[in-house]
HTML snippet that shows the backbone in 3Dmol.js (N, CA, C, O; Angstrom):
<script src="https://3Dmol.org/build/3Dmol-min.js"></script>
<div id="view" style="width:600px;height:400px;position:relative"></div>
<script>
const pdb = `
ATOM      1  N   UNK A   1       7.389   5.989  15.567  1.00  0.00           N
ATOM      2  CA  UNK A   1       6.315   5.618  14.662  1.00  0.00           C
ATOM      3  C   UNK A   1       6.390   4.121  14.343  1.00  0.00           C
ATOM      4  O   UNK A   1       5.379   3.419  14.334  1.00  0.00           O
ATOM      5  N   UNK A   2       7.408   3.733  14.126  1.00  0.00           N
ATOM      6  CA  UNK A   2       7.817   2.126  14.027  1.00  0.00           C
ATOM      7  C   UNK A   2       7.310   1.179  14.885  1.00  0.00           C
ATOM      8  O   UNK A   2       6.694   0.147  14.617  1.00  0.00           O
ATOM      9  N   UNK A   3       7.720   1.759  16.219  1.00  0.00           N
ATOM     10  CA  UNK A   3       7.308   1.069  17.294  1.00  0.00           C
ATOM     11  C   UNK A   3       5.401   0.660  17.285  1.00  0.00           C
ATOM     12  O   UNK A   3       4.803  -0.412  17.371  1.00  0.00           O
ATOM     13  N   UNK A   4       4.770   2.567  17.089  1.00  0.00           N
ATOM     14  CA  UNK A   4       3.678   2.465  17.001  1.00  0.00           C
ATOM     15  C   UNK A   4       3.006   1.372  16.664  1.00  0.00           C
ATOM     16  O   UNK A   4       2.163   0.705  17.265  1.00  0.00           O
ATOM     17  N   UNK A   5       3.570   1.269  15.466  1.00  0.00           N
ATOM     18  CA  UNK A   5       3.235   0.423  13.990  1.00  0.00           C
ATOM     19  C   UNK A   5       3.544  -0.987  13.991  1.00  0.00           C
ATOM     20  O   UNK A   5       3.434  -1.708  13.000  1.00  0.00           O
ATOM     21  N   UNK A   6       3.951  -1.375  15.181  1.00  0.00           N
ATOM     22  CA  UNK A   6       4.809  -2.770  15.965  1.00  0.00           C
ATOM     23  C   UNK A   6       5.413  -3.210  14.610  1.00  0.00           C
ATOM     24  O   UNK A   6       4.880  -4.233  14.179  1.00  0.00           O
ATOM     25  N   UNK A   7       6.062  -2.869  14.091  1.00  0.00           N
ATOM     26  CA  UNK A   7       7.225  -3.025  12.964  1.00  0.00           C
ATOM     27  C   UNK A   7       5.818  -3.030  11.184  1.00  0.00           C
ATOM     28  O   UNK A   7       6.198  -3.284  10.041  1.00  0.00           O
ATOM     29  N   UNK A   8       4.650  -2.754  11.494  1.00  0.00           N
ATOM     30  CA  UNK A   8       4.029  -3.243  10.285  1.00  0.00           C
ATOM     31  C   UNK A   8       3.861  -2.344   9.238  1.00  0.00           C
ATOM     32  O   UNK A   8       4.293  -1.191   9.250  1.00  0.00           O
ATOM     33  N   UNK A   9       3.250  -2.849   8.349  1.00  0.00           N
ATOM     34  CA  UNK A   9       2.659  -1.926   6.925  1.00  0.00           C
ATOM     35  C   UNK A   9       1.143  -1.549   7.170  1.00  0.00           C
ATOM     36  O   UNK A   9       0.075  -2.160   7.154  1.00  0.00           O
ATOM     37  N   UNK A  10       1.473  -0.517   7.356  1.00  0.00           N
ATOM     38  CA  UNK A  10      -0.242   0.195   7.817  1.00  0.00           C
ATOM     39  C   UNK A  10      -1.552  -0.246   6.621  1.00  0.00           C
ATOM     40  O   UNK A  10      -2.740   0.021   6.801  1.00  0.00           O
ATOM     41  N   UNK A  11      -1.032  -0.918   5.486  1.00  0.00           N
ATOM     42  CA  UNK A  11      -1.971  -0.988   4.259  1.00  0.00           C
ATOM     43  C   UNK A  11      -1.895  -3.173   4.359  1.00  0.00           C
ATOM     44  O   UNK A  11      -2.796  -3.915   4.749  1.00  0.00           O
ATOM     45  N   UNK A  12      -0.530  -3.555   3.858  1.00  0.00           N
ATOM     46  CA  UNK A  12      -0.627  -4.919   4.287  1.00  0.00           C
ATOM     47  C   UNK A  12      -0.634  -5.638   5.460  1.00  0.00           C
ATOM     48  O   UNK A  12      -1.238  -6.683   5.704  1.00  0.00           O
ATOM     49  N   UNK A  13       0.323  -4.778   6.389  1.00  0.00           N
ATOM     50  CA  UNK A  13       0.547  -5.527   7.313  1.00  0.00           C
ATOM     51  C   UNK A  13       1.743  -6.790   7.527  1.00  0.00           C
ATOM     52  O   UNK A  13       1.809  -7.733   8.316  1.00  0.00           O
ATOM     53  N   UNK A  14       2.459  -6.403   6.638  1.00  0.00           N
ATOM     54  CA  UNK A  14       3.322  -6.998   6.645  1.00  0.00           C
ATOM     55  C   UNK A  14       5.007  -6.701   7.791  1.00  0.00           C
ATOM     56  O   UNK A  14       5.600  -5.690   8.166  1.00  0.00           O
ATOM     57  N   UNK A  15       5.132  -7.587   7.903  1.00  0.00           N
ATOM     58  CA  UNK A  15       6.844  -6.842   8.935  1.00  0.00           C
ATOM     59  C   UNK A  15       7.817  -6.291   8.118  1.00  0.00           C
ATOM     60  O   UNK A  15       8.425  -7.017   7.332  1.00  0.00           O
ATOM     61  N   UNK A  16       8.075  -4.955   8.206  1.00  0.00           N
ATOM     62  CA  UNK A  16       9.074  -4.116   7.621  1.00  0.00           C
ATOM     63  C   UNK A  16      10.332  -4.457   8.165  1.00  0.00           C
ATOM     64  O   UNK A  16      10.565  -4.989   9.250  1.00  0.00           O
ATOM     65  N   UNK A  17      11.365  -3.971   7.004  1.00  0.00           N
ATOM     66  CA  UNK A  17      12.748  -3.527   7.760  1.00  0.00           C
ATOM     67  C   UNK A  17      13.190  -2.644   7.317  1.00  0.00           C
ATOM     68  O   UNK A  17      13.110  -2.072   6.230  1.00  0.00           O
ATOM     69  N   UNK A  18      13.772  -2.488   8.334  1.00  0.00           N
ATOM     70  CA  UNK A  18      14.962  -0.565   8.824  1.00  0.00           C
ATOM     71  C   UNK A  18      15.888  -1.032   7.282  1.00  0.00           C
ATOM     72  O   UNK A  18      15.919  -2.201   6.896  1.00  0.00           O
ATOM     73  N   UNK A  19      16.513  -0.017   6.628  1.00  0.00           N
ATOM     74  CA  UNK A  19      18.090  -0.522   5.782  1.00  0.00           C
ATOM     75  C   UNK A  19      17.683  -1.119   4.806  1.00  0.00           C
ATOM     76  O   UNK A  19      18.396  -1.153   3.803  1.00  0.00           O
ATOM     77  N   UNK A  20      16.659  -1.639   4.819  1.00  0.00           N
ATOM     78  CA  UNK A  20      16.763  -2.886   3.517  1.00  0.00           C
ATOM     79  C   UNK A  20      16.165  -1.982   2.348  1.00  0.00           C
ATOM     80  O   UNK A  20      15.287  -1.166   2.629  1.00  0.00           O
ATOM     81  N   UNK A  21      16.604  -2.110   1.106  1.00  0.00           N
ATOM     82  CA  UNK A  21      16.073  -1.409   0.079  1.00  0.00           C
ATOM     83  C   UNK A  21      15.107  -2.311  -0.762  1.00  0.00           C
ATOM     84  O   UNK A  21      14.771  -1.810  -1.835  1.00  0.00           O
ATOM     85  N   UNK A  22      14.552  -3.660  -0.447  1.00  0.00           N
ATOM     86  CA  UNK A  22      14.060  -4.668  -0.846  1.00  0.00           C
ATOM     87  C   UNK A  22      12.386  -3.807  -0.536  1.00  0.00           C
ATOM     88  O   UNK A  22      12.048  -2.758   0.012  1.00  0.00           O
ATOM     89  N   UNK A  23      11.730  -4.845  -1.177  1.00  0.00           N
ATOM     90  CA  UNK A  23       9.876  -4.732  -1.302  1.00  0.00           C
ATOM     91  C   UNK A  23       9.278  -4.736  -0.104  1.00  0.00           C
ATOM     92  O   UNK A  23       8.074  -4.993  -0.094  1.00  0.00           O
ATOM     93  N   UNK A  24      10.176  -4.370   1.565  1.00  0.00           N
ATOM     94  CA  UNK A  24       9.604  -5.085   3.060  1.00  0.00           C
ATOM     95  C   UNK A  24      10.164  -3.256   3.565  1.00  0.00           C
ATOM     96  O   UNK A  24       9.611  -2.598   4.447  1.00  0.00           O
ATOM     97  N   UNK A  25      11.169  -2.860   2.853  1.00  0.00           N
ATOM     98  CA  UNK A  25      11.672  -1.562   3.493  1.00  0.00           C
ATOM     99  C   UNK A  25      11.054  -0.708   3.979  1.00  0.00           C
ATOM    100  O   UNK A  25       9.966  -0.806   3.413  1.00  0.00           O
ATOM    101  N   UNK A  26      10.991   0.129   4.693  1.00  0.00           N
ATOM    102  CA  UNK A  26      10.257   1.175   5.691  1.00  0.00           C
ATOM    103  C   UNK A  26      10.419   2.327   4.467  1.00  0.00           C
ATOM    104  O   UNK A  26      11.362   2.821   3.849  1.00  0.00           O
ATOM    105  N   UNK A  27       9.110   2.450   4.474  1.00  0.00           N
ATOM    106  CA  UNK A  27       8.962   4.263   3.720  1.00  0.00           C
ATOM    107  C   UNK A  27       8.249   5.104   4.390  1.00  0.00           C
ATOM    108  O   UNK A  27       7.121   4.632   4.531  1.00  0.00           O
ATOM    109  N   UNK A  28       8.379   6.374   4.994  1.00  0.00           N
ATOM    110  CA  UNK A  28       7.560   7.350   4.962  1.00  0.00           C
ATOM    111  C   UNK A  28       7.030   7.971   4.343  1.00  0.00           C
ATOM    112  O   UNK A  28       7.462   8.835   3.580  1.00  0.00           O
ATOM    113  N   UNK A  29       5.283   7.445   4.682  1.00  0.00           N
ATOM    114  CA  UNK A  29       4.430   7.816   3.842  1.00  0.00           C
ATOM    115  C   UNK A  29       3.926   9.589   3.940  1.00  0.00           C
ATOM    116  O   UNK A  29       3.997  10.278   4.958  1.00  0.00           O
ATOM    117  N   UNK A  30       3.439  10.023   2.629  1.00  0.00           N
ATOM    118  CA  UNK A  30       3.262  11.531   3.235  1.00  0.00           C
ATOM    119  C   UNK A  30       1.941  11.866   2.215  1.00  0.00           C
ATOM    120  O   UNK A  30       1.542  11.052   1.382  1.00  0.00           O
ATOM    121  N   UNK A  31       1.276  13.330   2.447  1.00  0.00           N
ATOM    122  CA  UNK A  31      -0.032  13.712   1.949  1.00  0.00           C
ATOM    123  C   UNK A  31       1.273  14.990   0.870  1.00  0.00           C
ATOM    124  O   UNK A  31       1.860  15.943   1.382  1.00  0.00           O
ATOM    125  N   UNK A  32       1.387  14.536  -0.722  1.00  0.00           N
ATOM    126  CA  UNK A  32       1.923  15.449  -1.617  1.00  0.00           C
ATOM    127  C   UNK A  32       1.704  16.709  -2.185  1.00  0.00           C
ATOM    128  O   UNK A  32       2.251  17.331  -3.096  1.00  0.00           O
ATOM    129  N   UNK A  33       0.136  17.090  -0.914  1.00  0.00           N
ATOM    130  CA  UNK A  33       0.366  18.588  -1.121  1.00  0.00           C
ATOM    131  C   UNK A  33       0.132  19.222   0.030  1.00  0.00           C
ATOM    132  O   UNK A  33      -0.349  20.347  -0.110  1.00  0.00           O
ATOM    133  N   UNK A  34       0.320  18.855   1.136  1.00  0.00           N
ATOM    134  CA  UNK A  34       0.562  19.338   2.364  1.00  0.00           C
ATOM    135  C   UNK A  34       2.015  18.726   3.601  1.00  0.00           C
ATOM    136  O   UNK A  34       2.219  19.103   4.755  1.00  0.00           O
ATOM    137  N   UNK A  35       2.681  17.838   2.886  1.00  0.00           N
ATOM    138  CA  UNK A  35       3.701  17.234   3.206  1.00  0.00           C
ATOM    139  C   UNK A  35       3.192  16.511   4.979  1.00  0.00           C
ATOM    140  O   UNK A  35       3.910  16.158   5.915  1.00  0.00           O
ATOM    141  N   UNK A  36       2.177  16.520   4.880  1.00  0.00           N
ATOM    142  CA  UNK A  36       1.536  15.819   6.250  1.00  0.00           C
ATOM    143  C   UNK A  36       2.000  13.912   6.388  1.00  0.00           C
ATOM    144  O   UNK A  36       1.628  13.113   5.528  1.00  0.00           O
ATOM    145  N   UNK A  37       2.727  13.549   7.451  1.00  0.00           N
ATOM    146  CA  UNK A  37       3.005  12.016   6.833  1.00  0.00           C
ATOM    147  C   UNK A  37       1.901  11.275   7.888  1.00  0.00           C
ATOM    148  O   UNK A  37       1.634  11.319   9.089  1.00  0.00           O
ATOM    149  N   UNK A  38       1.479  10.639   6.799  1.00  0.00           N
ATOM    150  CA  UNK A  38       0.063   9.878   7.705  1.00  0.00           C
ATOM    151  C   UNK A  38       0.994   8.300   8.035  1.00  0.00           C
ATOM    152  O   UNK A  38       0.567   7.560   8.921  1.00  0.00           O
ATOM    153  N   UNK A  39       1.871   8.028   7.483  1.00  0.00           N
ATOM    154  CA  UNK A  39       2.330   6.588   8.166  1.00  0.00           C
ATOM    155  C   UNK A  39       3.704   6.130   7.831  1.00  0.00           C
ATOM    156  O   UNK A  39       4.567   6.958   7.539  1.00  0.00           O
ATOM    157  N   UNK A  40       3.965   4.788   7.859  1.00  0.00           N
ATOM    158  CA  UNK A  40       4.948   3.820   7.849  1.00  0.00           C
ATOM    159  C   UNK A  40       4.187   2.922   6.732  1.00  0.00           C
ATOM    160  O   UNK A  40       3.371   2.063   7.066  1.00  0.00           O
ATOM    161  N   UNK A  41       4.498   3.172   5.459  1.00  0.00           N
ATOM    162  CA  UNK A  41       4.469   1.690   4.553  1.00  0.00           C
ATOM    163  C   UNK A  41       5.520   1.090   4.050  1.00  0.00           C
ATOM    164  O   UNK A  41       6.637   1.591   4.174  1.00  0.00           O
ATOM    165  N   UNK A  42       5.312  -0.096   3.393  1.00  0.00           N
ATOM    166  CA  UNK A  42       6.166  -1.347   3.454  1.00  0.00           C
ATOM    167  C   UNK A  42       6.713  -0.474   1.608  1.00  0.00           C
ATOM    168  O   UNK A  42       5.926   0.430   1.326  1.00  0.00           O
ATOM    169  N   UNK A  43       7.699  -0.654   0.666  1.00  0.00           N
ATOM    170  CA  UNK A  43       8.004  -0.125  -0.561  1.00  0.00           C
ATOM    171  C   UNK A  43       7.043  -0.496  -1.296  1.00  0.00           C
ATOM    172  O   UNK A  43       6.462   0.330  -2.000  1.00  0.00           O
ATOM    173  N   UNK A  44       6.631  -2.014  -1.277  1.00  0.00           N
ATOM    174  CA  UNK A  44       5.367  -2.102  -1.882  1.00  0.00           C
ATOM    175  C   UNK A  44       4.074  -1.215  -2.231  1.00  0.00           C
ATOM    176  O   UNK A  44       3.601  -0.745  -3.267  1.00  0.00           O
ATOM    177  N   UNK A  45       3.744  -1.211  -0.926  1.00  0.00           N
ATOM    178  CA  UNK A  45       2.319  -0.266  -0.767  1.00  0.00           C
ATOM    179  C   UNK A  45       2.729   1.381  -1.108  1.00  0.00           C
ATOM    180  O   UNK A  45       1.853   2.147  -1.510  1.00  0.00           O
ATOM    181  N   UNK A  46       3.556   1.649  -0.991  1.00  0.00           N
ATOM    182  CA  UNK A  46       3.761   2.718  -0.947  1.00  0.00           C
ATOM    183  C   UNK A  46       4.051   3.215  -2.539  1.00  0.00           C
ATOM    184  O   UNK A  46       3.792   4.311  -3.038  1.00  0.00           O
ATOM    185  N   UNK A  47       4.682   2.022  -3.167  1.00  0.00           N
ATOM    186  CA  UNK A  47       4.939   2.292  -4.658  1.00  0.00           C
ATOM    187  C   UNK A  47       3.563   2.582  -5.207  1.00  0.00           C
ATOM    188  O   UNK A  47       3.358   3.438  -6.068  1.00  0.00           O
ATOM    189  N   UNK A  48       2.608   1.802  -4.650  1.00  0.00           N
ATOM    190  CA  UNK A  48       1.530   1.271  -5.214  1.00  0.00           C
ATOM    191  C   UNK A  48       0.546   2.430  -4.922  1.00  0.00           C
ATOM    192  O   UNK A  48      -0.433   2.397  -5.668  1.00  0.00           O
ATOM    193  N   UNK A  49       0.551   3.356  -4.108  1.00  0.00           N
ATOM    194  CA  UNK A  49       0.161   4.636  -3.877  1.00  0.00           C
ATOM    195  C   UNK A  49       0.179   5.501  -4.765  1.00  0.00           C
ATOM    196  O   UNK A  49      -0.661   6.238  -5.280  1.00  0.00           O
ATOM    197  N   UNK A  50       2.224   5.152  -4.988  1.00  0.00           N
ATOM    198  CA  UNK A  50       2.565   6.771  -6.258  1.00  0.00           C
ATOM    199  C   UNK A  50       1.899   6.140  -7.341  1.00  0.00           C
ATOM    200  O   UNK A  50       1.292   6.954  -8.037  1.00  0.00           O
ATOM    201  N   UNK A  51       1.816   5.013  -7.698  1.00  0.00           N
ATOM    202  CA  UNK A  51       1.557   4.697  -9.101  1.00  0.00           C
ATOM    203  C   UNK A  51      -0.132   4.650  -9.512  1.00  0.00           C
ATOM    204  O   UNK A  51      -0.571   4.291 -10.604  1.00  0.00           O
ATOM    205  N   UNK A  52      -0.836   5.052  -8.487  1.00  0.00           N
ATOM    206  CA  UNK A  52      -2.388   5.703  -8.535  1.00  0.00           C
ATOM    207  C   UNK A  52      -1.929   6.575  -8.581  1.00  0.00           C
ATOM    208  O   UNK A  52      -1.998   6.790  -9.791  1.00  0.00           O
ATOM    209  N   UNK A  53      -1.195   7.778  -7.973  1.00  0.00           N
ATOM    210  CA  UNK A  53      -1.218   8.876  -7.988  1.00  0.00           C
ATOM    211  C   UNK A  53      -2.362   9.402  -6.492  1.00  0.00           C
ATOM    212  O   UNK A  53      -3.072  10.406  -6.541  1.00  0.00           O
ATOM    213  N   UNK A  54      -2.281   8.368  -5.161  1.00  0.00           N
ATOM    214  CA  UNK A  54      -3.030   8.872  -4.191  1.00  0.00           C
ATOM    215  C   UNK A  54      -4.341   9.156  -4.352  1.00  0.00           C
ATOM    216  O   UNK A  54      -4.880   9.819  -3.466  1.00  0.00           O
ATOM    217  N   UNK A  55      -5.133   8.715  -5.515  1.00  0.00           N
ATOM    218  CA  UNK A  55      -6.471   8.898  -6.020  1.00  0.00           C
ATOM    219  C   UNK A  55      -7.174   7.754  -5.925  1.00  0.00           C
ATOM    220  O   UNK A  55      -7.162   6.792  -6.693  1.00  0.00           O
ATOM    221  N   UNK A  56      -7.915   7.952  -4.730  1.00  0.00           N
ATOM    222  CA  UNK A  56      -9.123   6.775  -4.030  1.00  0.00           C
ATOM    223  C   UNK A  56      -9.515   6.337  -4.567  1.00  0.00           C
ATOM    224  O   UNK A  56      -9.550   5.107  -4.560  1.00  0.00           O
ATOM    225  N   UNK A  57     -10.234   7.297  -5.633  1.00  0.00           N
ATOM    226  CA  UNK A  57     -11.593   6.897  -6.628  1.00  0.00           C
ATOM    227  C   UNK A  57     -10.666   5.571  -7.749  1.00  0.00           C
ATOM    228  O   UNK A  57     -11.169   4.481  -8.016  1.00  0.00           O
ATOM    229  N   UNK A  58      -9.516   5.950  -8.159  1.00  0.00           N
ATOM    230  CA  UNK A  58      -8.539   5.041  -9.151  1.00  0.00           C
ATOM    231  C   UNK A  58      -8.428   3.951  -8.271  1.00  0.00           C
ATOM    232  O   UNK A  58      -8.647   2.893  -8.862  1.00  0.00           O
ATOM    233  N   UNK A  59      -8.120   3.789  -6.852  1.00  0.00           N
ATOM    234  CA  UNK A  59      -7.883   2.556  -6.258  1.00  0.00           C
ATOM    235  C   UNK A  59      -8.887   2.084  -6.133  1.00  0.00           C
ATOM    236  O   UNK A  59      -8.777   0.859  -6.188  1.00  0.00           O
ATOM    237  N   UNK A  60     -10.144   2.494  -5.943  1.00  0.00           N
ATOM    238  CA  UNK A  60     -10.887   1.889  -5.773  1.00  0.00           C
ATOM    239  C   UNK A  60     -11.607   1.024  -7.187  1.00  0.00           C
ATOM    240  O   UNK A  60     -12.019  -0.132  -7.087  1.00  0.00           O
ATOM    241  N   UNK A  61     -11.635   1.468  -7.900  1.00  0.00           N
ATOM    242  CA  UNK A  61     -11.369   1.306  -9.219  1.00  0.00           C
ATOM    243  C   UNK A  61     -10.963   0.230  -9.771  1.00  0.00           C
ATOM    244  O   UNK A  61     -11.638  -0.631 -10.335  1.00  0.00           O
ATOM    245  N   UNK A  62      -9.187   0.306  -9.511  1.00  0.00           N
ATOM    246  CA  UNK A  62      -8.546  -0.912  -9.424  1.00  0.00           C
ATOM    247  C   UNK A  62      -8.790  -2.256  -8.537  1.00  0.00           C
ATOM    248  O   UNK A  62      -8.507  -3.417  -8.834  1.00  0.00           O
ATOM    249  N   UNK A  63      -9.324  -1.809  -7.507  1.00  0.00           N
ATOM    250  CA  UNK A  63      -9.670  -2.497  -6.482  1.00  0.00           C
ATOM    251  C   UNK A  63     -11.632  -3.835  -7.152  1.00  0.00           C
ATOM    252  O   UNK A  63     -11.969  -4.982  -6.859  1.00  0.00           O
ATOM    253  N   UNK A  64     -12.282  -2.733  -8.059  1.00  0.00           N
ATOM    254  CA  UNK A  64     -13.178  -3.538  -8.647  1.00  0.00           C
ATOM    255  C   UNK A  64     -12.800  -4.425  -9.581  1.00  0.00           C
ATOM    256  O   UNK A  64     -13.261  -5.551  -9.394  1.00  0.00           O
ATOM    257  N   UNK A  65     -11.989  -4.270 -10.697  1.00  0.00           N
ATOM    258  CA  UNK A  65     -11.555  -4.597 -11.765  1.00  0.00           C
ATOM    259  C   UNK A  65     -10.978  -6.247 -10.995  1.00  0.00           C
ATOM    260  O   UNK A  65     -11.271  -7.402 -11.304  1.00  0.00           O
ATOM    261  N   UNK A  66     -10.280  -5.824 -10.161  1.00  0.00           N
ATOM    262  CA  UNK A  66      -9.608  -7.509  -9.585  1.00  0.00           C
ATOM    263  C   UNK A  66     -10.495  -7.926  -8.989  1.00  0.00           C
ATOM    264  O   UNK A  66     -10.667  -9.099  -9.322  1.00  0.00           O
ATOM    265  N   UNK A  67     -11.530  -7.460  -7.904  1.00  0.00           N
ATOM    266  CA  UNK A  67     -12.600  -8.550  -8.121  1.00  0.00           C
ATOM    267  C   UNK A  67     -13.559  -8.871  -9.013  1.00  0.00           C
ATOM    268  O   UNK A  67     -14.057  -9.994  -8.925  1.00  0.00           O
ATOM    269  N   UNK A  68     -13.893  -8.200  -9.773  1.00  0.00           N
ATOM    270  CA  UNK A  68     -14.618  -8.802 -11.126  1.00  0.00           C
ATOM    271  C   UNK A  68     -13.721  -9.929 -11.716  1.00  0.00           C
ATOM    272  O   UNK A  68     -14.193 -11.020 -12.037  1.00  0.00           O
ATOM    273  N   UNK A  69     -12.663  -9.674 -11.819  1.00  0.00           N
ATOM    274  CA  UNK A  69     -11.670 -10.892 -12.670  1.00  0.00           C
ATOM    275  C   UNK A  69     -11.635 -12.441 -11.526  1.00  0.00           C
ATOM    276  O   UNK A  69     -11.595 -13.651 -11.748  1.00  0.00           O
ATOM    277  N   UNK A  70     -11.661 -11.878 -10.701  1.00  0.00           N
ATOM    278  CA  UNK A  70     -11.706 -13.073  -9.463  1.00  0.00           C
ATOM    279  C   UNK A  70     -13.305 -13.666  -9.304  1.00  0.00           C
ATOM    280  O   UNK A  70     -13.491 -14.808  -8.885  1.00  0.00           O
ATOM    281  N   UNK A  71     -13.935 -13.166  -9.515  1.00  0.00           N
ATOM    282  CA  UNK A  71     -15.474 -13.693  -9.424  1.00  0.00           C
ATOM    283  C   UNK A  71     -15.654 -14.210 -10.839  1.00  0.00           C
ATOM    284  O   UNK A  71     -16.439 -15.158 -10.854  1.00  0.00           O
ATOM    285  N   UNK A  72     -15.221 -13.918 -11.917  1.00  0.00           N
ATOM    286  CA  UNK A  72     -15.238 -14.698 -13.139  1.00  0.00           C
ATOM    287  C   UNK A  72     -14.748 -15.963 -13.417  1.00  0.00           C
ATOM    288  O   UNK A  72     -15.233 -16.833 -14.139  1.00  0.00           O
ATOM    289  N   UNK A  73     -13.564 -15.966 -12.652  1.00  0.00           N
ATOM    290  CA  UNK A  73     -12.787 -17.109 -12.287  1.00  0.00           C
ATOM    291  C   UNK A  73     -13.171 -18.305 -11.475  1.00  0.00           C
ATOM    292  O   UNK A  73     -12.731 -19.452 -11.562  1.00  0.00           O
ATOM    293  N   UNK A  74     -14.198 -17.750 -10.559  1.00  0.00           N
ATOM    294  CA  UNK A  74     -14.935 -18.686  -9.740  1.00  0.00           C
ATOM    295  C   UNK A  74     -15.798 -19.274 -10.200  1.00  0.00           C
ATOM    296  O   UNK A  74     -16.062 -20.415  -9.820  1.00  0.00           O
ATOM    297  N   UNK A  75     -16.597 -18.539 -11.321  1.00  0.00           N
ATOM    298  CA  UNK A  75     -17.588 -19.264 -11.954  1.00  0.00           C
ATOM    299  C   UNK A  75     -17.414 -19.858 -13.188  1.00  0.00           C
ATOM    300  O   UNK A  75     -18.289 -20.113 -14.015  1.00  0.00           O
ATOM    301  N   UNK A  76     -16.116 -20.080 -13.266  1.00  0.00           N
ATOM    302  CA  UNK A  76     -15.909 -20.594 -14.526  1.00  0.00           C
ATOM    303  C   UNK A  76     -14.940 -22.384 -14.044  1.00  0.00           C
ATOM    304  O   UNK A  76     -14.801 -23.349 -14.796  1.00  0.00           O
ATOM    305  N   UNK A  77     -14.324 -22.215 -12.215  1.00  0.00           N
ATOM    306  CA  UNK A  77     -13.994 -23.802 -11.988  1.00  0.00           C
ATOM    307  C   UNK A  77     -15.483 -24.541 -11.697  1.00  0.00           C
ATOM    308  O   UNK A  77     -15.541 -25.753 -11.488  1.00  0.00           O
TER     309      UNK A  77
END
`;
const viewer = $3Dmol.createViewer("view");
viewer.addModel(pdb, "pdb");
viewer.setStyle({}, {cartoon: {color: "spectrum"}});
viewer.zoomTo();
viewer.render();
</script>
């Protein structure tokens, strides 16, 4: 799967590593009510998963809120 993934984070894209317990570490990602693992994310992304709770509609959500704050910002330099 690593290989697949040519060492990356299926969400950033960033280069993982094997061992390391740091914010770049390899996690297997999984679906928490069918134990199905859809990938390889980096600890980051993957934290950032549990801490939605895997709920689209919340990321996406979150995902407006920072660009609204970023488009406010633009019109205010």
């Amino acid at each position: 799967m690593m290989n697949d993934q040519s060492g990356l984070c299926l969400i950033c894209n960033a280069e993982m590593t094997v061992g390391d317990r740091g914010n770049l570490a390899v996690h297997v990602d999984h679906n928490h009510e069918d134990g199905h693992v859809r990938g390889l994310l980096c600890a980051r992304c993957n934290n950032g998963l549990g801490c939605f709770q895997d709920d689209p509609e919340l990321m996406v959500a979150a995902a407006a809120y920072i660009m609204r704050d970023q488009m406010i910002h633009k019109k205010e330099k």
